[in-house]
N, C-alpha and C positions, 0 to 999 in steps of 0.2 A: 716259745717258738711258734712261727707262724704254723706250723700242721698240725700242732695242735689245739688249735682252735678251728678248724674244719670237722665236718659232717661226714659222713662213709663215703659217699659218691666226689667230692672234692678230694677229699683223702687220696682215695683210690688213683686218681687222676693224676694230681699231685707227686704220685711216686710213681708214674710209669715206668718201665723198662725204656731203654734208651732204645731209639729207633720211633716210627712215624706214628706222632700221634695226634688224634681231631679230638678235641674235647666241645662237645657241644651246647652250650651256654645261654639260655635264654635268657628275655632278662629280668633284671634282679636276683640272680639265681648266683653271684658271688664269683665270676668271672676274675676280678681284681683279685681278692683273696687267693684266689686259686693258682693265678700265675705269678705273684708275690710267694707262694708257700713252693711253687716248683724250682724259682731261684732259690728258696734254701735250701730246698733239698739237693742242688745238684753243687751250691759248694758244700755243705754237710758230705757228699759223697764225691769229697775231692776234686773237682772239677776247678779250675783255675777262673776267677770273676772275667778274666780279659779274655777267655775263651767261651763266655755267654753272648749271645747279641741277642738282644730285643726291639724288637719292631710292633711300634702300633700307629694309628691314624692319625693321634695327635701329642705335641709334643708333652702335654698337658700330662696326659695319662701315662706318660713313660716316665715322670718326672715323682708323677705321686706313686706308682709302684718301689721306683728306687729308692726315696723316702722313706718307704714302709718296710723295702727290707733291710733297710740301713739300722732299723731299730734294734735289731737282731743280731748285727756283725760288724766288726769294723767298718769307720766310715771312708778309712783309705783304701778297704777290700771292695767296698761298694762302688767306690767311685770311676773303679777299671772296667767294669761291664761296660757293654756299646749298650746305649739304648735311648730309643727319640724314630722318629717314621723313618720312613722307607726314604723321606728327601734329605732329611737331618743328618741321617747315619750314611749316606752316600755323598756326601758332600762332606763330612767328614774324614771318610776313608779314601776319598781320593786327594783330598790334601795330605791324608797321612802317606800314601806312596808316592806323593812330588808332582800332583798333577795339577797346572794352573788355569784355575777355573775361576770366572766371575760371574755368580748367579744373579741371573736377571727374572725379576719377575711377569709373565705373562703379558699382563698390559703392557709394558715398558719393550718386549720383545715384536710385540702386535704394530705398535710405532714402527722399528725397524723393516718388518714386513711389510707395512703401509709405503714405504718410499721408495721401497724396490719394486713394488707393485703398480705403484706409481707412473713408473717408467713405463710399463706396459700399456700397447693398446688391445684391445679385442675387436672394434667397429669392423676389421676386417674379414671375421668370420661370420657366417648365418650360419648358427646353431640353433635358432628358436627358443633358446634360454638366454639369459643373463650369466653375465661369469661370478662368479663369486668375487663377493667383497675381500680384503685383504683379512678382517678382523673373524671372516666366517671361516676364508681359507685356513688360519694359524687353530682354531677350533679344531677341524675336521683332521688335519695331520695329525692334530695330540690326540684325537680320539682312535686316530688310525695308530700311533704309535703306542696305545694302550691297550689296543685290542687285538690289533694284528704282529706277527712276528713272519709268516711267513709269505707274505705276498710282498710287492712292490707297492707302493703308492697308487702308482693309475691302475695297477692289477684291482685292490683293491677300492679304488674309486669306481671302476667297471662293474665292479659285482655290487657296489652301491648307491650311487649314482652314476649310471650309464648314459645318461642325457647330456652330458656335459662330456662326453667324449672327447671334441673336437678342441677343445679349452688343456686336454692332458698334458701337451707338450709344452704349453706357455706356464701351467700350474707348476712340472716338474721344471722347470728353466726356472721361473719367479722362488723355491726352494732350495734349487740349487747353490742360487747365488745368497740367500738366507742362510745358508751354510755355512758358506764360505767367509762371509760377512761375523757369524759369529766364531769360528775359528781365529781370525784374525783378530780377533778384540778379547778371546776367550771368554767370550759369554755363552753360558749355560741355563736351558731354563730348567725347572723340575722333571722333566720327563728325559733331558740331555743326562742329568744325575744318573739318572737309573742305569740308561743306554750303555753310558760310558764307565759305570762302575761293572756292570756286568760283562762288557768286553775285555775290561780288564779282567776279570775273575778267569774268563775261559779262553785269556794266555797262559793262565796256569803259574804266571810270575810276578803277581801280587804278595806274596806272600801272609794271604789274610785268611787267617782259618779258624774258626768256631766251633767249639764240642756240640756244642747244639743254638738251636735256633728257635727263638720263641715267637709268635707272630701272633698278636691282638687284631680283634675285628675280622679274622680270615674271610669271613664271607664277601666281603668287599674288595680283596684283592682283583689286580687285573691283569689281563695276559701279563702286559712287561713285568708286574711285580711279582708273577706266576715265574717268568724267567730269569730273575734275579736270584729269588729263592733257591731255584735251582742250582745256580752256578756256581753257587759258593760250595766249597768242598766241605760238607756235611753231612754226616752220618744219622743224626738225630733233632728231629722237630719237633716243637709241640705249639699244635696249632688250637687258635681258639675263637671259637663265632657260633654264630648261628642265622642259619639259614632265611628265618623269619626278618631276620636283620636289616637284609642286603640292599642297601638303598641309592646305589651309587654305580646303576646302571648308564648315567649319563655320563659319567670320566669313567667309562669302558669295564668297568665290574664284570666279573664274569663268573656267573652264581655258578657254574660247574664246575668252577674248581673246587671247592667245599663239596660240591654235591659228587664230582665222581673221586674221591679220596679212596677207599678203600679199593675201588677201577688199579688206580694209577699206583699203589700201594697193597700189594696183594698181602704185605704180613702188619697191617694196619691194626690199630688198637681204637676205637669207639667208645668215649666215655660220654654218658649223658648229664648235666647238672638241672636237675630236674625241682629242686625247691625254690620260690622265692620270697626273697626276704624284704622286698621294696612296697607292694602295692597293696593292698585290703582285696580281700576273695571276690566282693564285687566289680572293681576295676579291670581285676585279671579273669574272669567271667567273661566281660566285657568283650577283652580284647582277643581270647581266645574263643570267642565264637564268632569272631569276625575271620581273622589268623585260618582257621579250620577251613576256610574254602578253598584256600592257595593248595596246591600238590604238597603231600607230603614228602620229603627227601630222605629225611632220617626218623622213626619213631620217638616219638616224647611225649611225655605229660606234663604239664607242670603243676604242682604241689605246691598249697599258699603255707605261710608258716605264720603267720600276722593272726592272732587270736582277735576275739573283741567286736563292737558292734561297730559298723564304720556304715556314711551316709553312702548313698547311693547314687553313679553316677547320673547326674541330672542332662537333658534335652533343652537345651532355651532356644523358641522360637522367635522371632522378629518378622516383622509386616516389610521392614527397610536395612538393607544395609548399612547405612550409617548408624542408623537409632540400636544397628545391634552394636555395634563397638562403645557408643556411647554409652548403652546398658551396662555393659560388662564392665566396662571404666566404674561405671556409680557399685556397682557389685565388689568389685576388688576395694573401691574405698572403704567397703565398711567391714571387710572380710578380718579375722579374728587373726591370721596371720599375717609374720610381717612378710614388707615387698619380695625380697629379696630371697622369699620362700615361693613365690609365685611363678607362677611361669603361662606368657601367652603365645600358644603357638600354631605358626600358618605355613600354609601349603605356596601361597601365593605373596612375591615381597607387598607388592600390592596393598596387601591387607593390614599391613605392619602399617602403613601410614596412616590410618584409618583409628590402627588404636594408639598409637602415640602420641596422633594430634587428641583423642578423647581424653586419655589420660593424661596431658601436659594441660588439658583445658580447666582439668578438676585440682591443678597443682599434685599432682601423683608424678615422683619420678620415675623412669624408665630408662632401661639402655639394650640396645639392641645390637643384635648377632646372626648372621647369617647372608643379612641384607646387606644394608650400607653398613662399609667401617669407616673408622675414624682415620684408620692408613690409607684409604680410599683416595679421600679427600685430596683435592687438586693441590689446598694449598700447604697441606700435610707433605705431599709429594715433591713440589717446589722445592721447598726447604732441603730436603734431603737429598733433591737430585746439585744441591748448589752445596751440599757436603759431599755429596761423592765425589763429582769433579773438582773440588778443591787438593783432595787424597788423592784418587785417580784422574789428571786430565787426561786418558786415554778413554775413557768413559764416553763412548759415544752414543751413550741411549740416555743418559741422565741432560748433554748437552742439547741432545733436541730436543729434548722434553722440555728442559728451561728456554731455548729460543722457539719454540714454537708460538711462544706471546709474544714476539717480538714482532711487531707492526710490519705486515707486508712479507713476511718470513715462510711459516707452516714449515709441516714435518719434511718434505720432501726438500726444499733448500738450504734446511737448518742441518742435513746428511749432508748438503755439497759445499756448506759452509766449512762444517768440521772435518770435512775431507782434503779442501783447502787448507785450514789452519795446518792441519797434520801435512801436510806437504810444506808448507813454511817454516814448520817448526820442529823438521825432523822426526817426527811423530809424535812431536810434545805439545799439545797446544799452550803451555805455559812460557815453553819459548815460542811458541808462535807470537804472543801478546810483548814478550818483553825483549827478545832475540829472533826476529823475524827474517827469513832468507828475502834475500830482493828476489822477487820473481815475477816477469812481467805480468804471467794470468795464470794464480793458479787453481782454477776453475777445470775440471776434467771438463772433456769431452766425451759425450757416450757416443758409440758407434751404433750403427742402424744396422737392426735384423728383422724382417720385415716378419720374418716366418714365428719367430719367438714372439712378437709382438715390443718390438725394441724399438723407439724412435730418438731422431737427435736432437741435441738439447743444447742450445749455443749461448755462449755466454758473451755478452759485448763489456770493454775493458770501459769504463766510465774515469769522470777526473773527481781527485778528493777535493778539490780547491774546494767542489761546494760546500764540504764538513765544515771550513776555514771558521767561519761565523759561530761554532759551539762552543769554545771556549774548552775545547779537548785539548789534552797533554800533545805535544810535538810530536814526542816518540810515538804516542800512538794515531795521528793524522798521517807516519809515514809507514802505515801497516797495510802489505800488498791486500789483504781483504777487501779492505775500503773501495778499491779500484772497480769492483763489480755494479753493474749499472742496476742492479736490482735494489741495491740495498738503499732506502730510501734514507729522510733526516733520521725520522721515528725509530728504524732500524739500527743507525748509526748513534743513535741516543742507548738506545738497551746495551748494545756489544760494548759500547764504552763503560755502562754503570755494571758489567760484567766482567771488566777488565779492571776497574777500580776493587771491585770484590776478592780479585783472586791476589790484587799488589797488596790490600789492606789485609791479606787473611795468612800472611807469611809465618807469624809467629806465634799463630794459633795454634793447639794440638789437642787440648785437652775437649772430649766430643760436645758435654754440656757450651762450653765457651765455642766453639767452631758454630753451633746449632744457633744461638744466639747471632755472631757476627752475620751468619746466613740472612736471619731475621732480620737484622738492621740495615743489611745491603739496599743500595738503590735496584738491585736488581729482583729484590723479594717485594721489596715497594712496588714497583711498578706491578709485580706478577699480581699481588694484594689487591690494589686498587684497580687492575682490572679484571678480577674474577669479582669483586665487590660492587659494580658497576653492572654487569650481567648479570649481578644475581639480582639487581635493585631495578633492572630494568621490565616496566611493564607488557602487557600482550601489545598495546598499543603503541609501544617503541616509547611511549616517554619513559623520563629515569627518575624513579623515586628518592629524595635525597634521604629520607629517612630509613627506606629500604636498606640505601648503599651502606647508611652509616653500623644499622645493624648487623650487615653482612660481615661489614669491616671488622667490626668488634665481636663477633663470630670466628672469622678466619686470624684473629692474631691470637683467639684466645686458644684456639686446639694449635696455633705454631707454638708460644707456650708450653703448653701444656706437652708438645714434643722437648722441648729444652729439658722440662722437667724428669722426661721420661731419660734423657740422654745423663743425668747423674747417676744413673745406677751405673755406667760404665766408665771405666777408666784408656780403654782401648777404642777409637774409632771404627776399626774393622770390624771391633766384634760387636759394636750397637748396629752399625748396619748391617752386618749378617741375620742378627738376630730379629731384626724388623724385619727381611726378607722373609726368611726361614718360619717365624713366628706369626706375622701379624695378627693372620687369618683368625687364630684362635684367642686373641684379647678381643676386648668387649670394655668402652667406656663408660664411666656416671657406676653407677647403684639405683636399686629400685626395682620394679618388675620387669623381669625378664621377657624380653618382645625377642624369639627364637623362629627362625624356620625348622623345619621339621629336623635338615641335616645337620643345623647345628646345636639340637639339641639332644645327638647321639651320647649318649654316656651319660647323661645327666639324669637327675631328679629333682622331686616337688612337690610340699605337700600338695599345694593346688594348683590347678592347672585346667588351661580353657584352650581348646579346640576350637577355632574361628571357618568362617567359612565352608559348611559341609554342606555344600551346593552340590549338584548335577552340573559338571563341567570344571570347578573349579578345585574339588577333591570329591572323587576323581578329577584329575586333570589330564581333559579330553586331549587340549594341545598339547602336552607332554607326550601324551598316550602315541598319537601321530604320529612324533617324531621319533619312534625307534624305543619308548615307553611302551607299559603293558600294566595291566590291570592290575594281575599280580605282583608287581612292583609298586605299585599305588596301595595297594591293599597292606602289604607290608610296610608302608611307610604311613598308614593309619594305624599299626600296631605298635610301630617306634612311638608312636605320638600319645597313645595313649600311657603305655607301661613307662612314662615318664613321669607321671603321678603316684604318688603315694596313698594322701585320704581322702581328696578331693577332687573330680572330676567332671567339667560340665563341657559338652557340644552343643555347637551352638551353630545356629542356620537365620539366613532372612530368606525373604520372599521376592523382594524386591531392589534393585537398584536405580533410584529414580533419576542419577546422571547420566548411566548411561540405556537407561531405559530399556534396563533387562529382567524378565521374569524368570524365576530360579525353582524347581523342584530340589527337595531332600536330598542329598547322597545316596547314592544305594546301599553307602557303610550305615546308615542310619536303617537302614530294614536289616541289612544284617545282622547288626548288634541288637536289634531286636526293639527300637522305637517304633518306630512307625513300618505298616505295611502297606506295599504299592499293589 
């Protein structure tokens, strides 16, 4: 059984008394083990598995916990616990009490934002600032919705940016109607999850209740997930992080909740896990006499348990920036470990391009995480937003995502398009294409508020007869859309090879075969060839045709390669859920690991290279700026290092000769005890 194979202080931990407990876990120090060994103990001491829930950062780590205790006990007793993050398990809980929700992610919401924002003018005020962009504005709410619970919006905007005062009323009007816009469509992003499962909680007629409540990475929670935790009707937690951890002060982390625990919990239980089992005594030397300068919150030591003679971690310095990436590249070539044992990890994405062109130069695979994903991808995204809408034609964020490429279109008309359809078509845009109401214009009109910054937006009724000459279906030359004088040939060309898509995909269902028809559409074609086009196109506006070609066979190979990913599932909903819900945490190819620092929380390696220990750039001054702090920089040099096992090199240049910057040391480099300034 998993308890016993723990040490006294896991042990001890491990079987707390029910009621509030912090276990504090540095790392390497057996954290997984620990909270693996307290699910058994709490079915060993009758506790029902569908009365456990487990909450961690990623879906990754909730997945290999339940794994681990499945070894132990039934795999149908196992399979009742709740467990997956804080967005996983609240998007599941509110489908389970009948709440209809369509999670959207971020970017795809930011669009939305974009067109309502759109409408707005500001020209009419002198504030001596700029308003915010639509894509900073949707930033600053989520960082507001994660950190704040009890002020309003502009209350909060005033105690933090107070310059922009005068912008308050058109910000809260531009959210208001983002509200309402997502009520209507029921779209949800991650932060709506939380919101809306916690208001359910504290009606009290949910009916969802938990004997206890397990919560990975505590250090990183933030206000909302501080009041979610709360709300659930639960007697007993057991929380677990550490303080040195806490890295995730930019999505609103709020290191006092770990730190005032036994505050907020006066009959609090304190366990420390104080041995680790990951890194060689010099690595954790290292990193704990960097660690040692931040405030202490809770006492600890940490204990190596690794016997044995292990290398030292080593300082590589460079004249150049590039000649350092390329150094490290010829280094990992010859290094005695394989890739996939390796890990290169940076502060700045920046630096990731630097060694992935090094190490693709030396034929060295790599695949990277944190930076660019493979879900990222425009033309990853295409695809899937032409499977949503095929499931849901009410999907109106997938629609403008896809007519956004359409000639003459953009985000803000591609809303007044599918606002139209939806008014043709009953609110089905599927009859709007194939059962379209006659209506002479159905183009809304916006009403002018001059005070909100609202202007009007008029649309002139144009004739199809010019379509005549395309060689389009009948039925679809007498579709009131067409009638809009904006919509150019170009335009009238994509909406057709988009209406051929949705007539030809009738009889599709199974996700692999839908994912493919997508890809064959003329409306994936056109999206293809013209992101392959811009990508082949030079600084000097000419078009490389060899460029484009390689672009091309680039962008069908990762759609592909989504086809492929689409046979593991047999349900449509749930490969798109699980793209949404998931993406962030896959990572394509094999090879060495090219990581920013946050996404290589939890992980380890034997070897491992720290890139970039400049002055400025780790620390990083501009983070630091914006509402960062040293000792969050400093803790995210500690993440970075106890990610290594036997091997550890930091590495610094001098020089950037593109952009013609000269670089000193880190200061983490005199504190770990290389160099003194």
């Amino acid at each position: 059984m998993p308890l016993s194979r723990l040490n006294q202080e896991q042990l001890c931990a491990a079987t707390a008394p029910f009621g509030h407990n912090l276990i504090i876990a540095s790392a390497g120090t057996g954290k997984t083990s620990t909270i693996v060994a307290r699910i058994a103990y709490l079915l060993q001491e009758g506790v029902k598995p569908e009365e456990i829930l487990l909450l961690t950062f990623t879906n990754k780590a909730a997945h290999e916990m339940i794994e681990r205790v499945a070894r132990f006990f039934d795999s149908e007793t196992v399979k009742k616990i709740e467990a997956g993050t804080f967005h996983a398990i609240s998007h599941k809980l509110l489908k389970k009490i009948g709440k209809k929700i369509i999670l959207k992610q971020p970017k795809e919401l930011k669009i939305l934002l974009k067109t309502i924002h759109a409408k707005r003018r500001f020209d009419h005020i002198d504030a001596g600032v700029k308003p915010y962009q639509s894509s900073y504005l949707y930033d600053l709410f989520s960082l507001y919705q994660n950190s704040e619970i009890n002020l309003t919006f502009s209350e909060w905007l005033k105690k933090n940016e107070s310059e922009h005062s005068a912008y308050f009323d058109i910000y809260e009007d531009i959210l208001e109607e983002f509200g309402e816009e997502k009520r209507a469509f029921s779209y949800v992003d991650f932060n709506d999850l939380l919101i809306l499962l916690r208001d359910e909680l504290q009606k009290d007629g949910s009916g969802l209740f938990f004997k206890e409540i397990l919560i990975d990475e505590y250090q990183d929670t933030n206000t909302l997930q501080g009041s979610l935790i709360k709300a659930f009707t639960c007697n007993s937690i057991f929380c677990v992080g550490d303080y040195d951890q806490s890295i995730y002060a930019f999505n609103g982390a709020n290191i006092k909740i770990i730190g005032s625990f036994k505050e907020r919990y006066t009959d609090a239980n304190i366990f420390t896990l104080d041995k680790n089992y990951r890194s060689s005594h010099v690595i954790l030397l290292l990193a704990n006499r960097v660690i040692e300068k931040n405030p202490r919150l809770y006492p600890k030591e940490l204990k190596v348990t690794r016997e044995g003679k292990f290398e030292d971690p080593k300082l590589l310095v460079y004249n150049e920036l590039f000649e350092q990436y390329q150094a490290i590249a010829d280094k990992i070539s010859h290094s005695q470990n394989t890739h996939d044992e390796i890990a290169v990890i940076f502060r700045n994405n920046s630096s990731a391009d630097g060694i992935e062109a090094s190490l693709r130069e030396l034929g060295i695979k790599c695949k990277r995480k944190g930076s660019g994903s493979f879900f990222d991808s425009r033309e990853v995204k295409a695809v899937l937003d032409l499977v949503s809408l095929f499931v849901n034609p009410k999907d109106m964020m997938a629609f403008i995502h896809v007519f956004e490429y359409a000639k003459g279109v953009g985000a803000a008309f591609s809303k007044e398009l599918f606002d139209a359809l939806l008014k043709i078509g009953s609110g089905d845009i599927k009859k709007a294409f194939f059962e379209p109401e006659d209506v002479e214009n159905p183009f809304k009109k916006k009403v002018k508020n001059s005070q909100l910054g609202l202007f009007d937006d008029l649309h002139e009724i144009g004739s199809v007869g010019r379509f005549y000459a395309l060689g389009f279906d009948e039925g679809f030359l007498s579709n009131p859309i067409l009638k809009n004088s904006r919509i150019s040939e170009e335009g009238a060309k994509f909406i057709y090879g988009f209406y051929r898509f949705l007539k030809e995909s009738r009889s599709v269902k199974v996700p692999a075969s839908l994912v493919e028809h997508a890809i064959n559409s003329h409306t994936f074609e056109d999206i293809a060839n013209l992101l392959a086009k811009k990508r082949g196109t030079l600084k000097d506006g000419n078009v490389d045709k060899k460029l484009v070609d390689e672009a091309k066979e680039r962008i069908m190979r990762k759609a592909w390669l989504l086809r492929d990913l689409a046979k593991n599932y047999n349900d449509i909903f749930g490969f798109l859920n699980a793209l949404t819900l998931g993406s962030s945490e896959m990572s394509e190819g094999e090879g060495v690991n090219l990581l920013s620092i946050h996404a290589s929380k939890g992980l380890e390696f034997k070897e491992v290279y720290i890139v970039d220990l400049m002055d400025g750039r780790f620390p990083n001054k501009k983070l630091m700026s914006m509402g960062g702090s040293l000792e969050e920089e400093r803790r995210l040099f500690y993440v970075a290092t106890t990610r290594a096992k036997d091997r550890l090199f930091l590495s610094c240049a001098k020089y950037d000769k593109i952009k013609k910057i000269e670089y000193l040391p880190s200061q983490f480099l005199n504190e770990a005890g290389f160099i003194s300034r």
